[in-house]
gemmi code that builds the backbone of each chain (N, CA, C; Angstrom):
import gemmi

chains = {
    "A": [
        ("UNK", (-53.711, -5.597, 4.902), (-53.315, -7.008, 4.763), (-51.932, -7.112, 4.145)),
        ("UNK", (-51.752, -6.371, 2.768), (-50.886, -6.264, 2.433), (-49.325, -6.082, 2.868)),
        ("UNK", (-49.441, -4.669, 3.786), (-48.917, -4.476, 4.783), (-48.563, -4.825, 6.135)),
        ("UNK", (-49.356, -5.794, 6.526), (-49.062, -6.694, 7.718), (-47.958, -7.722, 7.116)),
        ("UNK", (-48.249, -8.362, 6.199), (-47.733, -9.428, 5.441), (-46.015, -8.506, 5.065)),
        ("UNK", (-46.088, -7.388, 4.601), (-44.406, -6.775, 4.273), (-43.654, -6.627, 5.868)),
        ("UNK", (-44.590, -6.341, 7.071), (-44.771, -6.391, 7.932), (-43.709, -7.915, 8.814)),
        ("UNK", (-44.294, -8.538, 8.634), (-44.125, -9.873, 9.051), (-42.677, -10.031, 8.122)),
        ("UNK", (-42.517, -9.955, 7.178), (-41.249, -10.326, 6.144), (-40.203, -9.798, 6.557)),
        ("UNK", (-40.543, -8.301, 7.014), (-39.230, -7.478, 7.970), (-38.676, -8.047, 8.810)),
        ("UNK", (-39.756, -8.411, 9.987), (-39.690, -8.804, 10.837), (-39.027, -10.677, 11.239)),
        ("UNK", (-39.323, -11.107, 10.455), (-38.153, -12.307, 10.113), (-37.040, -12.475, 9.275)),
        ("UNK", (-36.976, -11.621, 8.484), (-35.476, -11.438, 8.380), (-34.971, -10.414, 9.379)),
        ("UNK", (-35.059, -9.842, 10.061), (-34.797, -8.944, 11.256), (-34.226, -10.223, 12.414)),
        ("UNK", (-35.091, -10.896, 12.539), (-34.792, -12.230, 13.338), (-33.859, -13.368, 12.976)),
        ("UNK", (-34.087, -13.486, 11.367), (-32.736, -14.441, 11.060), (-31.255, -13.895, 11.041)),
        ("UNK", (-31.508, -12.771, 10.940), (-30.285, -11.904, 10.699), (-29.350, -11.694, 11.742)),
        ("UNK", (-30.050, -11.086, 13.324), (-30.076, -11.457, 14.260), (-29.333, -12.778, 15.011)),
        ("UNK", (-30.239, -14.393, 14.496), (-30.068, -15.330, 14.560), (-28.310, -16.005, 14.279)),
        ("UNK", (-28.353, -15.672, 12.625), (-27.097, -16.216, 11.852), (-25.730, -15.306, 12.739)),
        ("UNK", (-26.106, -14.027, 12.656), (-24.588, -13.375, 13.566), (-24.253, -13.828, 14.684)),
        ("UNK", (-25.400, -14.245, 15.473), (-25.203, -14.868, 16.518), (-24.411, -16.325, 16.525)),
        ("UNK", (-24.970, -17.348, 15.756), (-24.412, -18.639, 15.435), (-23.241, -18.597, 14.853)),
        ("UNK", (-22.536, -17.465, 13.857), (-21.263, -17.283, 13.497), (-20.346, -16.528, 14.854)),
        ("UNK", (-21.348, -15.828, 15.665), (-20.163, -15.953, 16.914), (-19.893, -16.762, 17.721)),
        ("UNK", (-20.561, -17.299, 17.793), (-20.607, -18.611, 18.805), (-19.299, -19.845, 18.049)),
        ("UNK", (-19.425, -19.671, 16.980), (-18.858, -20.323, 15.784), (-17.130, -20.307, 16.021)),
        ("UNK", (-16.971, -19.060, 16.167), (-15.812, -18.337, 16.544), (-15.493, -18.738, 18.022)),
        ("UNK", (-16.340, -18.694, 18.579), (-15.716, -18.710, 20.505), (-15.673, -20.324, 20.548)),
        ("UNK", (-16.237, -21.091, 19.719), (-16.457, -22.423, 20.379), (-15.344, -23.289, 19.613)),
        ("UNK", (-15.453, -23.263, 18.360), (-14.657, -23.998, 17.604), (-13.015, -24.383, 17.708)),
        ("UNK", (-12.883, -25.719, 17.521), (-11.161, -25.850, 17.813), (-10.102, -25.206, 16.822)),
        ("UNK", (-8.863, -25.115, 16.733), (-8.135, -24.380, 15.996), (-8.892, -23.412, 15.015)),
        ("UNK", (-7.842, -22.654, 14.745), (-8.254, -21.118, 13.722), (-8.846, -22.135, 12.142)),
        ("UNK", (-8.206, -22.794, 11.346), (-9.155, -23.221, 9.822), (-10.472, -23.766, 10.380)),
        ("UNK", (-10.943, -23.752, 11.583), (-12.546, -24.447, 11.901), (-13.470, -22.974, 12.195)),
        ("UNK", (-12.458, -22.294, 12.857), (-12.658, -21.243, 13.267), (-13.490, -19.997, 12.103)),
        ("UNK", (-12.728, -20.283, 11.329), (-12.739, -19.201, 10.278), (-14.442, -19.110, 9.330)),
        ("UNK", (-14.545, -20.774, 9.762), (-16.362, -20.718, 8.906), (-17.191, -20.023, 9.324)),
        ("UNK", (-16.994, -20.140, 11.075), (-18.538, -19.138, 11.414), (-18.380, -17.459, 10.646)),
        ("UNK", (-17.378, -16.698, 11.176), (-17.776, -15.446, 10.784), (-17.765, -15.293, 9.215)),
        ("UNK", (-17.039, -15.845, 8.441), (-17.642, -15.948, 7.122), (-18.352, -16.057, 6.267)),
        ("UNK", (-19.275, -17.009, 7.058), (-20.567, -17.693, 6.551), (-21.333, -17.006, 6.958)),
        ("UNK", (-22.081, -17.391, 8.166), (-22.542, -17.486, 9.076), (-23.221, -15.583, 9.550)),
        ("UNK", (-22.147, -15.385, 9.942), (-22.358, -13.569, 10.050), (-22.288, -13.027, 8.967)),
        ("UNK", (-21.808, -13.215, 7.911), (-21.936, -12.356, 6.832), (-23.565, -12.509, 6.579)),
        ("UNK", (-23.946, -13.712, 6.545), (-25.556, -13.703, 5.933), (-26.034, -13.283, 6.903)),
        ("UNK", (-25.797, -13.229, 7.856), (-26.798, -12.550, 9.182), (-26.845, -10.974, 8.689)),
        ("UNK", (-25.203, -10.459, 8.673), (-25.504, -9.256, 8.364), (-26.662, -8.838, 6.706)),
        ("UNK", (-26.313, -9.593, 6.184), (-26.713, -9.658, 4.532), (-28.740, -9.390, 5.331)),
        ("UNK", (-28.866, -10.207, 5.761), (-30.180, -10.420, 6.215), (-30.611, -9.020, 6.691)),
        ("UNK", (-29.907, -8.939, 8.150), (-31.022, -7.347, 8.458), (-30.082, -6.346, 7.625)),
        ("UNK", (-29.684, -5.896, 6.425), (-29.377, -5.166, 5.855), (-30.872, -5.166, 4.562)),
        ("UNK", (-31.267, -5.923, 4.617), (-31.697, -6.836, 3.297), (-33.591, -6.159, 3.960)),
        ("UNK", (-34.079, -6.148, 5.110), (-34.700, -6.517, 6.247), (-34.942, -4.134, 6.557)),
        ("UNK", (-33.678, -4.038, 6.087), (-33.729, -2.277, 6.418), (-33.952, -1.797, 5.272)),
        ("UNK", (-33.669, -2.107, 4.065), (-33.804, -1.860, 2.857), (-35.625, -1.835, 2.197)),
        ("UNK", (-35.840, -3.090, 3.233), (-37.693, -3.133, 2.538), (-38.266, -2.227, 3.622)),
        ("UNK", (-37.810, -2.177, 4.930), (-38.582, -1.338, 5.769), (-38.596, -0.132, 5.466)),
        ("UNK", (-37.588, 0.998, 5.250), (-38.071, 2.240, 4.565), (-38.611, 2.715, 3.866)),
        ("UNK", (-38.835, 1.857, 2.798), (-39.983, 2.024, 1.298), (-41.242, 2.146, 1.931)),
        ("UNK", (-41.347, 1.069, 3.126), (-42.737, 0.168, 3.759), (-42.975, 1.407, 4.323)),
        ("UNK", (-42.119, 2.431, 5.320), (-42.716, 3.492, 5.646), (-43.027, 4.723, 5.143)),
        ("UNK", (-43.019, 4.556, 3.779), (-43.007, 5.976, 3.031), (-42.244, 6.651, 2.673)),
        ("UNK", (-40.689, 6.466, 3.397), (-39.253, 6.979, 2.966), (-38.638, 6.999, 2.059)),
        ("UNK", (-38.005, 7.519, 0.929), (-37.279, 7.008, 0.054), (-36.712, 5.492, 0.110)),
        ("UNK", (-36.225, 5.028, -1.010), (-35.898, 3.908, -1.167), (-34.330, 4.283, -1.915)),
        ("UNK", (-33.663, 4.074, -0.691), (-31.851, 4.217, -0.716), (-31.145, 2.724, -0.807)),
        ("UNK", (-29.868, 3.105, -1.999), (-29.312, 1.817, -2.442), (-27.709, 2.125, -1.502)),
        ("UNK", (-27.717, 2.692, 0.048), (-26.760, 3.027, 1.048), (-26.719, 0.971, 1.342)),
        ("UNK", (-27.701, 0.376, 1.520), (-27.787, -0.836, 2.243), (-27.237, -1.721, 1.545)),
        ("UNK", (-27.478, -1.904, -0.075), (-27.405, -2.493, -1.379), (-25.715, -2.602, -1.099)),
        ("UNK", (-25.239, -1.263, -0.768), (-23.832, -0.932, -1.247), (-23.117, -1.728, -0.251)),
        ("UNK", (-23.582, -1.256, 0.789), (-22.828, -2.142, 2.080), (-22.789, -3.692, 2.048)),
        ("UNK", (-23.885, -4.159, 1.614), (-24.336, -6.045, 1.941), (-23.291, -6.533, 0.636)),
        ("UNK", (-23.357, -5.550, -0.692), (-22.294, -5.803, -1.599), (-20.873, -5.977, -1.471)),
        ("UNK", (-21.001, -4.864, -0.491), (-18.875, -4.688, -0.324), (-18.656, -5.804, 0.592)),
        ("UNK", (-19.785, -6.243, 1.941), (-19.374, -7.449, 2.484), (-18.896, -8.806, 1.901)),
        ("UNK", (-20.075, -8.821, 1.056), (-20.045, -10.346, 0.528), (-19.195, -10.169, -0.368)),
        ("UNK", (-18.102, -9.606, -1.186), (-17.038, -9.195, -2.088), (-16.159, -9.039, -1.071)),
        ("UNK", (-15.688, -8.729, 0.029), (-14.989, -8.978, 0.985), (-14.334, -9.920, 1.909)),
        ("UNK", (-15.672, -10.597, 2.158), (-15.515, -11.767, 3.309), (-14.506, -12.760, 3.276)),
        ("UNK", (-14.440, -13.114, 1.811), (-13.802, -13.981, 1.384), (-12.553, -13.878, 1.095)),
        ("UNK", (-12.163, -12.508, 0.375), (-10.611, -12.338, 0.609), (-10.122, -11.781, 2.133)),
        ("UNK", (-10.422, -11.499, 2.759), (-10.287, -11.317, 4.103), (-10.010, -12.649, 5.227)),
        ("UNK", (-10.726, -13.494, 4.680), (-10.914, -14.554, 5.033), (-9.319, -15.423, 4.568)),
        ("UNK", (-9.331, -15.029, 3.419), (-8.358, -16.003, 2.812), (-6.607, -15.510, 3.355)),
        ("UNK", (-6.768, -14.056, 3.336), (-5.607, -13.252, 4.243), (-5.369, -13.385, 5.368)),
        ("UNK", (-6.421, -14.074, 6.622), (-6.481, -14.551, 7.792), (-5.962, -15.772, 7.995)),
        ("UNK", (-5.776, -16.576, 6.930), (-5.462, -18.421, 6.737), (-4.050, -17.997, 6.472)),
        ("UNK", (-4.045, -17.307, 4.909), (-2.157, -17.381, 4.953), (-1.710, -16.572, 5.983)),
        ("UNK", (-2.123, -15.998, 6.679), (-1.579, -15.415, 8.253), (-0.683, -16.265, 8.784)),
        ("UNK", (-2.199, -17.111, 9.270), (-2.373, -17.747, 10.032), (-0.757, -19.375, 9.666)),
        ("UNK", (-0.942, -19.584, 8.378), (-0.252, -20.863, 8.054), (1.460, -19.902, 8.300)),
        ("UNK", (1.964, -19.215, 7.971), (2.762, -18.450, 8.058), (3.464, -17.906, 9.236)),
        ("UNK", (2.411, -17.899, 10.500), (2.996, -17.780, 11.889), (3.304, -19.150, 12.629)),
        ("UNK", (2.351, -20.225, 12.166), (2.632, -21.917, 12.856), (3.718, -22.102, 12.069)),
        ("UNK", (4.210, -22.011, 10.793), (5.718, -22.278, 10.198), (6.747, -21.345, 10.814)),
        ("UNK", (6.790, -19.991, 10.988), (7.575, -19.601, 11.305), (8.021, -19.725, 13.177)),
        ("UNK", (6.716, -19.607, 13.526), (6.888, -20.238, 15.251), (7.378, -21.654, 15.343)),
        ("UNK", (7.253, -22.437, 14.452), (7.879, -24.540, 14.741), (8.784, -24.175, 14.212)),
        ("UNK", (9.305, -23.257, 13.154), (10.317, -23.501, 12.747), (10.846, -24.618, 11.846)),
        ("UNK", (9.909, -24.822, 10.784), (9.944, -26.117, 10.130), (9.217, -25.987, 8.963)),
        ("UNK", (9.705, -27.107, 8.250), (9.173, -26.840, 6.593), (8.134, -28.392, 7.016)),
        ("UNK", (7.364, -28.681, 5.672), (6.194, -29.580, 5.642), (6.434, -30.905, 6.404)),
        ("UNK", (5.692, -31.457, 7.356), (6.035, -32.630, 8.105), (4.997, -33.746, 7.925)),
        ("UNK", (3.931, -34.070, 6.925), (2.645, -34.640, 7.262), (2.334, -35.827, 8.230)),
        ("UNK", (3.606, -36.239, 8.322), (3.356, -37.608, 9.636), (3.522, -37.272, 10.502)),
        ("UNK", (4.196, -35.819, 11.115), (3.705, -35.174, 12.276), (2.801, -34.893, 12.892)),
        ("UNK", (2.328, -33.814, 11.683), (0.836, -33.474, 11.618), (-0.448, -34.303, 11.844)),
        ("UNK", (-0.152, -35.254, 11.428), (-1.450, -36.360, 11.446), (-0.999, -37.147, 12.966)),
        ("UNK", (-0.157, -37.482, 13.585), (0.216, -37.324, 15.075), (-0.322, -36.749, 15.948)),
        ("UNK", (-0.475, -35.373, 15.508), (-0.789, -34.216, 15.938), (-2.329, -33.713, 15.809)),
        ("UNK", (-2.794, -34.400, 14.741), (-4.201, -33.785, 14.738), (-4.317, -32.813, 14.043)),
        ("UNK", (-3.215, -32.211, 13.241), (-3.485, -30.711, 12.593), (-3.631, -30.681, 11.468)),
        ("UNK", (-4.081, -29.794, 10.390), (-3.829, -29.482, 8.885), (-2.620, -29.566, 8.319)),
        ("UNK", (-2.098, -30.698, 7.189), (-0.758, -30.480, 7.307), (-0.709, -28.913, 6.559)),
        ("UNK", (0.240, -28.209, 6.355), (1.072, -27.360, 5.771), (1.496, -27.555, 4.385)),
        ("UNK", (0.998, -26.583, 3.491), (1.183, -26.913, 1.750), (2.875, -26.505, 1.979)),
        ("UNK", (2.742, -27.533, 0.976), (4.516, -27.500, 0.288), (5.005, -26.356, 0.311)),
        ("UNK", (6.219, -26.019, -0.111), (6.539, -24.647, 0.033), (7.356, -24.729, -1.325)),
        ("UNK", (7.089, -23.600, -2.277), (7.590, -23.784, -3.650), (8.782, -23.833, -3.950)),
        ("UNK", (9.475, -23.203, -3.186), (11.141, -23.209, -3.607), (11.748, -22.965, -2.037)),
        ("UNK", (13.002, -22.987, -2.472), (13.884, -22.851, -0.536), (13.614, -21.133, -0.280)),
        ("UNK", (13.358, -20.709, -1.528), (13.514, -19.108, -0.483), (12.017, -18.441, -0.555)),
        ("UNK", (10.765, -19.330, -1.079), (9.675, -18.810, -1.297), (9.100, -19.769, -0.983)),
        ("UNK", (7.993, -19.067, 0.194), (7.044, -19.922, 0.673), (5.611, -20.050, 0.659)),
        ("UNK", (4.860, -20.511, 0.671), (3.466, -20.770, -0.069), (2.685, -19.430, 0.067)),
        ("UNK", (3.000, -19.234, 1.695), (1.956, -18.212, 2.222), (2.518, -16.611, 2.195)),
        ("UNK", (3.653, -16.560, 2.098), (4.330, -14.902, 1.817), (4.765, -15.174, 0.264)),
        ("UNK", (4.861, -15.668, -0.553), (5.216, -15.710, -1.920), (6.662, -14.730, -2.196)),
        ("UNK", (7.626, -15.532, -1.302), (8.879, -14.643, -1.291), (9.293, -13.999, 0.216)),
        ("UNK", (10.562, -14.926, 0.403), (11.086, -14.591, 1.766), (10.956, -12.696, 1.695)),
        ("UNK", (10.378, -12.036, 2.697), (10.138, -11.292, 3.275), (11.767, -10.230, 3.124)),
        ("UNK", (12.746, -10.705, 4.092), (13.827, -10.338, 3.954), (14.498, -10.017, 2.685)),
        ("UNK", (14.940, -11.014, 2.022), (15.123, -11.542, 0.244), (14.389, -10.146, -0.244)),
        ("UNK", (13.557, -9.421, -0.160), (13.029, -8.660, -0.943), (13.136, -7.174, -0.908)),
        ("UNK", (13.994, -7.182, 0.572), (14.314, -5.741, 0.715), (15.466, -5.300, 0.639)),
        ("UNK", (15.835, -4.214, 0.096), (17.074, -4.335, 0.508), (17.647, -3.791, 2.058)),
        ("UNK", (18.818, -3.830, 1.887), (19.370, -3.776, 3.452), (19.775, -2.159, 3.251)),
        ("UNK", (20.599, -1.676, 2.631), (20.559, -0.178, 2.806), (19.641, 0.539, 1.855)),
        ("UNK", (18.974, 1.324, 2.923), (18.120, 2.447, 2.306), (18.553, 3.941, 2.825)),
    ],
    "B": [
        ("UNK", (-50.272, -2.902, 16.219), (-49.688, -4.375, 15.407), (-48.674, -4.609, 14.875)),
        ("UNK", (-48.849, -3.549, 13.367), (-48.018, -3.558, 12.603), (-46.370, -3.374, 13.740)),
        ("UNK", (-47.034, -2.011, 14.038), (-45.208, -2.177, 14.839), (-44.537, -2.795, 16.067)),
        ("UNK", (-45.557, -3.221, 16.460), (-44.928, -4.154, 17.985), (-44.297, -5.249, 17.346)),
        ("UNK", (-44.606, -6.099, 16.165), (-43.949, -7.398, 15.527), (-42.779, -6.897, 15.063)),
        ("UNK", (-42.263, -5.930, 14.415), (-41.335, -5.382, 14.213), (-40.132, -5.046, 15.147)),
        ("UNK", (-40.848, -4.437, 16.058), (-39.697, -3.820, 17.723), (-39.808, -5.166, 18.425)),
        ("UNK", (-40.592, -5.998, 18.705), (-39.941, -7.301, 19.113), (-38.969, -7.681, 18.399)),
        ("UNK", (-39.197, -8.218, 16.882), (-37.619, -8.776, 16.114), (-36.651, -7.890, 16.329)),
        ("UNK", (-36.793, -6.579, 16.500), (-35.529, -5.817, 16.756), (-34.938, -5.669, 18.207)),
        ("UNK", (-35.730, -6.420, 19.381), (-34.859, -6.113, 20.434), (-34.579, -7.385, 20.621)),
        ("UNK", (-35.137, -8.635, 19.662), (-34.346, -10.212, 19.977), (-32.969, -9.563, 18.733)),
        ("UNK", (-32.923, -9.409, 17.949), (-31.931, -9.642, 17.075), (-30.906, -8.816, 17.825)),
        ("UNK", (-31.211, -7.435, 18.463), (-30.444, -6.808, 19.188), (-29.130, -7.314, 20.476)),
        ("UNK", (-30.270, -8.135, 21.221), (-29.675, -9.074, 21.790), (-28.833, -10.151, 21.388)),
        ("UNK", (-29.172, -10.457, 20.189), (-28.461, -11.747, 19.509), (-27.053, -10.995, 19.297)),
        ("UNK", (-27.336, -9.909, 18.242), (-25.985, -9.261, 18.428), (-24.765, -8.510, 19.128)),
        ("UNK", (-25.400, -8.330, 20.458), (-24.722, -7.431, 22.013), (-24.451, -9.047, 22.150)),
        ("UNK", (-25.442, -10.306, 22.319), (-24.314, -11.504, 22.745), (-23.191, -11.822, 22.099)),
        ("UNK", (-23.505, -11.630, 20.695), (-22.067, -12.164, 19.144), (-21.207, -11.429, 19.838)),
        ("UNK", (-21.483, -9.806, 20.278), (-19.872, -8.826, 20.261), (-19.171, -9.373, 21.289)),
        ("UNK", (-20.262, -9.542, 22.642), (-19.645, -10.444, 23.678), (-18.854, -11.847, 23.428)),
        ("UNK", (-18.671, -12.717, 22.750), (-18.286, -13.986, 22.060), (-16.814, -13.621, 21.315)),
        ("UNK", (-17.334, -12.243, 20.588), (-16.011, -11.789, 19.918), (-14.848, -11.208, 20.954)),
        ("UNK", (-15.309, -10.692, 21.498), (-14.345, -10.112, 22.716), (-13.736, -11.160, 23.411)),
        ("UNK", (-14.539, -12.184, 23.820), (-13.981, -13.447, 24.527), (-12.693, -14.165, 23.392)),
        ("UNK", (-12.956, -13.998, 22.516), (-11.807, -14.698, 21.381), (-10.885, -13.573, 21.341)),
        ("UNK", (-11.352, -12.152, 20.961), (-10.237, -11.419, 20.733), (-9.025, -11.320, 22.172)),
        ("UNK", (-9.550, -11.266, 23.284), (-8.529, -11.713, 24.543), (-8.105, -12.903, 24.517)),
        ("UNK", (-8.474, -13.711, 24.121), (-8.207, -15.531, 24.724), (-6.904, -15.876, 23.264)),
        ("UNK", (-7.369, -15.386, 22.249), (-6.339, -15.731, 21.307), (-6.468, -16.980, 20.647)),
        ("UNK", (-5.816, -17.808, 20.582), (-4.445, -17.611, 20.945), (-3.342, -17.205, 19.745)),
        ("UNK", (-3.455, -17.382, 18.877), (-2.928, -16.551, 17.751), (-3.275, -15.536, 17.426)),
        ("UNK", (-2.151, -14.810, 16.731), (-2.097, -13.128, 16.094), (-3.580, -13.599, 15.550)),
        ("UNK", (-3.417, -14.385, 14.442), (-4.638, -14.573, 13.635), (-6.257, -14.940, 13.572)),
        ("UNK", (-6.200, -15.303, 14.856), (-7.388, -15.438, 15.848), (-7.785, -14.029, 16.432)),
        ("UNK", (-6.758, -13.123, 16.573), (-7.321, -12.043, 17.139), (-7.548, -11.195, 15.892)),
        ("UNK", (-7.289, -11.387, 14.517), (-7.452, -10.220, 13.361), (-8.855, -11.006, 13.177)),
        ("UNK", (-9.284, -12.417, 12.730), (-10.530, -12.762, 12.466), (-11.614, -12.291, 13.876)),
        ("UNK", (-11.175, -12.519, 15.096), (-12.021, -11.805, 15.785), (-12.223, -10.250, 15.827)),
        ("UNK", (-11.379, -9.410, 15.916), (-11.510, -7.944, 15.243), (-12.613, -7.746, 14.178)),
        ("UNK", (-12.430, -8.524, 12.974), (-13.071, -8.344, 11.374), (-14.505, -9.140, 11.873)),
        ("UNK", (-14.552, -9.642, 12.701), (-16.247, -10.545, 13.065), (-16.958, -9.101, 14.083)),
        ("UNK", (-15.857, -8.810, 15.123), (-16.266, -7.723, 15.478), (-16.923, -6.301, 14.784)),
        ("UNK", (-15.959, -5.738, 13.850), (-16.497, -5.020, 12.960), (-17.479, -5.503, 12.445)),
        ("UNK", (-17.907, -6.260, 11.830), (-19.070, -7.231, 11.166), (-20.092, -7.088, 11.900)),
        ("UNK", (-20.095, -7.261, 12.972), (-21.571, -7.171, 13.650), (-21.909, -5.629, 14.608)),
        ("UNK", (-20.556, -4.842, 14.432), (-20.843, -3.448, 14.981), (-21.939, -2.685, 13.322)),
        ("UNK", (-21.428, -3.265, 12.514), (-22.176, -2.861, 11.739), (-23.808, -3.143, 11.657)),
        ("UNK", (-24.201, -4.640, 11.699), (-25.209, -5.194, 11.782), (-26.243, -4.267, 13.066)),
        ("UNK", (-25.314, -3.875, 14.312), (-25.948, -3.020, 14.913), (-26.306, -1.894, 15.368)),
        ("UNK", (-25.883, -0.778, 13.885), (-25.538, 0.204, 13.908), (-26.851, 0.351, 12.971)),
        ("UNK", (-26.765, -1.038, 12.068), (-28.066, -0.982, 11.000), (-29.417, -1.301, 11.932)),
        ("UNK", (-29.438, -2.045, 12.915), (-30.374, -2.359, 13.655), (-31.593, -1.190, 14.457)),
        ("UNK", (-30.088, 0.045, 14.758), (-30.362, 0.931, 15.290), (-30.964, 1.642, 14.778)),
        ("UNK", (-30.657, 2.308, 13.439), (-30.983, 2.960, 12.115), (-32.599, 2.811, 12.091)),
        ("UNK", (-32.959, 1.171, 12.241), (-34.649, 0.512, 11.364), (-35.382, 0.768, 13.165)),
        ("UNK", (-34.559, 1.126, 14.258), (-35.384, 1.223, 15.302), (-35.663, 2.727, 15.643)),
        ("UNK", (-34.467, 3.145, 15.461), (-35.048, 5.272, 15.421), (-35.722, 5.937, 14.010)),
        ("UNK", (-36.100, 4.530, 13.352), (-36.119, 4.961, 11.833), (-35.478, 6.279, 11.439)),
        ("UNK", (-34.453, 6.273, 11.314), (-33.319, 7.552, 10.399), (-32.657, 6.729, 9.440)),
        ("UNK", (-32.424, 7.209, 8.397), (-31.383, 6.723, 7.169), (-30.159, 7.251, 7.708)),
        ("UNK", (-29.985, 8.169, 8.696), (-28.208, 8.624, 9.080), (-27.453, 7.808, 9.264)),
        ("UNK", (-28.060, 6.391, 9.629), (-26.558, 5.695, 9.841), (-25.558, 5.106, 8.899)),
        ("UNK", (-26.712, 5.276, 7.327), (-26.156, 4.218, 7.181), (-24.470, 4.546, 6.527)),
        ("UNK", (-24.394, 5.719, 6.319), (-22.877, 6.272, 5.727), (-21.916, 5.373, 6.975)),
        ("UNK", (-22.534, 5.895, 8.303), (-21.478, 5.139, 9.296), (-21.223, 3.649, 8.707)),
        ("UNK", (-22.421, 3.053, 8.781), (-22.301, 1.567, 8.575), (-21.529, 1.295, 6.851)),
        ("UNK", (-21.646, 2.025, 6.086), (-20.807, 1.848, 4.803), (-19.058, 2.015, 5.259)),
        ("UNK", (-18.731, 3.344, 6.238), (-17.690, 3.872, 6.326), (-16.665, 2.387, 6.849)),
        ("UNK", (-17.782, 2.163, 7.912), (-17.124, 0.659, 9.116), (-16.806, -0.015, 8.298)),
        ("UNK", (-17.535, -0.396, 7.452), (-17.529, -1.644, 6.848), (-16.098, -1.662, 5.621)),
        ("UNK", (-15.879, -0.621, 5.022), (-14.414, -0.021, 4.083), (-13.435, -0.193, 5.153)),
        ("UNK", (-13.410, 0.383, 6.561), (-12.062, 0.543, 6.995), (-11.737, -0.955, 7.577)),
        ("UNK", (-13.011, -1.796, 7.912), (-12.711, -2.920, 8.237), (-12.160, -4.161, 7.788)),
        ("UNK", (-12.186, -3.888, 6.358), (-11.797, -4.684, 5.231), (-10.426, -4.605, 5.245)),
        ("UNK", (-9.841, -3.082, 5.210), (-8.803, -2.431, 4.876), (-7.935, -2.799, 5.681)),
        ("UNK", (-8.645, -2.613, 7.676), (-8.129, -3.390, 9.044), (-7.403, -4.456, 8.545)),
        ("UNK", (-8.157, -5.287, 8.305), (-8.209, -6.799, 8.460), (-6.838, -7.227, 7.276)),
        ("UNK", (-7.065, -6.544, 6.165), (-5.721, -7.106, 4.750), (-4.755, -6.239, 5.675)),
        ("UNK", (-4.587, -4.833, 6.383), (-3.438, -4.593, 6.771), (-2.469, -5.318, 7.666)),
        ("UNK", (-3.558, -5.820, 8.535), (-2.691, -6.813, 9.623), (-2.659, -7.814, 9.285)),
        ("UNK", (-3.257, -8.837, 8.219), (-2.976, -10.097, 7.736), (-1.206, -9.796, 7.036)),
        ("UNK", (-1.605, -8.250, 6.018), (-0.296, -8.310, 5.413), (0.661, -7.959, 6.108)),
        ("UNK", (0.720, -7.350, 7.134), (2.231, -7.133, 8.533), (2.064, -8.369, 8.812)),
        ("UNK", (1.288, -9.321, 9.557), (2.195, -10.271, 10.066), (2.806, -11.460, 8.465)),
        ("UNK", (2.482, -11.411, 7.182), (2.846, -12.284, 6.429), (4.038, -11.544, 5.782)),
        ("UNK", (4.429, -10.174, 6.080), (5.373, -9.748, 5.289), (6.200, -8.811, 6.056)),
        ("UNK", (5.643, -8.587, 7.176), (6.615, -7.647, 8.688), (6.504, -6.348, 7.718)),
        ("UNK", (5.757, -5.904, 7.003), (5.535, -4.559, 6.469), (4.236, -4.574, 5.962)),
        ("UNK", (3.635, -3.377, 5.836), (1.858, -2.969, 5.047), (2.449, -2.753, 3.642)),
        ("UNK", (3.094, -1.504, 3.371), (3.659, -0.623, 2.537), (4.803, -1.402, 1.604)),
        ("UNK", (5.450, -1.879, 0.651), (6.656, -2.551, 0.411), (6.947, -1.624, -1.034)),
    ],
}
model = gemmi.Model(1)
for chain_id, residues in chains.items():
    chain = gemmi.Chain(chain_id)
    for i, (resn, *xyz) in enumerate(residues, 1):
        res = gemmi.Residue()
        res.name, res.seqid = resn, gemmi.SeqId(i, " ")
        for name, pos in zip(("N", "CA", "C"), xyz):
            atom = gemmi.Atom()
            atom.name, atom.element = name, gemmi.Element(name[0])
            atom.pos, atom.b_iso = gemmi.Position(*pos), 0.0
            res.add_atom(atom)
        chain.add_residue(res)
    model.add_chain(chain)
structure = gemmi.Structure()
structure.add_model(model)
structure.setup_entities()
């Protein structure tokens, strides 16, 4: 009984896990521009993965196997991950639409336009999302 | 009993995830930004893992899971390297 029941517990988080990666890809293929974009696999798939990681961890004990903290380590480094990864994908992202328009903050454009406006940019030679013109920082002979 | 409820959730979730990689691939070609294709890459990695672990609880072996730890480090690593080339036109500074 017992065991049917640890049984059954696998077996739906096996299925939500499943489930959520799926809905964070879909998340990704369907959604308009990249900041809408960015929720599914963040959210969405990370807990999916979190789930059947979570889902492999009770099943080996359940079969008699040692009980390894390999799964623990992984679902950890994700969810400590996701988010700065995530956040490195946005200032990418804000950093290539400024440098492709070619333009500093416009918000009555933007709202024209339908888009996120663009944070201020702190000074003329440093900009929100590289924190220091790129160029400006190297030198020219090496 | 016990294990047919089990290998069913594992060949729906299986599927769920061979459709996600399919979804990711469709974004990682279609684009349309650099940055659309590094978040699709890092979703990709994300669920090669999920089914590497899938695989693991269906041949029952613990071998995978170093793979699935290894993926999961270089994918992180992927993902800040090419965020930081395109925000700084260098990895290394």
């Amino acid at each position: 009984m017992m065991e049917q029941a640890l049984d059954i517990l696998i077996a739906a988080l096996i299925v939500l896990g499943g489930s959520f990666a799926l809905i964070g890809s879909w998340g990704l293929a369907r959604l308009p521009g990249l900041m809408a974009r960015l929720h599914g696999p963040t959210k969405a798939t990370t807990l999916g993965v979190g789930g059947c990681l979570i889902a492999s961890m009770l099943y080996f004990p359940a079969k008699g196997m040692d009980f390894s903290v390999h799964e623990l380590l992984v679902t950890l480094f994700l969810f400590i991950t996701a988010p700065i990864s995530a956040n490195m994908v946005a200032k990418a992202y804000l950093h290539e639409r400024k440098v492709a328009e070619g333009r500093k903050c416009d918000p009555a454009a933007d709202a024209v336009a339908g888009r996120m406006p663009l944070p201020e940019a702190s000074s003329a030679t440093c900009d929100w999302a590289t924190f220091g013109a790129p160029e400006a920082s190297k030198p020219d002979t090496l | 009993m016990t294990g047919s409820v089990i290998s069913g959730a594992l060949l729906f979730a299986m599927g769920c995830v061979a459709l996600a990689i399919v979804l990711n691939m469709w974004r990682l070609f279609r684009g349309p930004s650099a940055a659309d294709r590094i978040l699709a890459l890092d979703t990709l990695v994300i669920n090669a893992i999920a089914l590497i672990v899938l695989h693991g609880i269906l041949e029952e072996t613990t071998m995978y899971f170093e793979a699935a730890l290894l993926l999961a480090m270089v994918g992180f690593v992927g993902t800040a390297a090419y965020a930081k080339f395109l925000l700084r036109g260098d990895i290394v500074e």
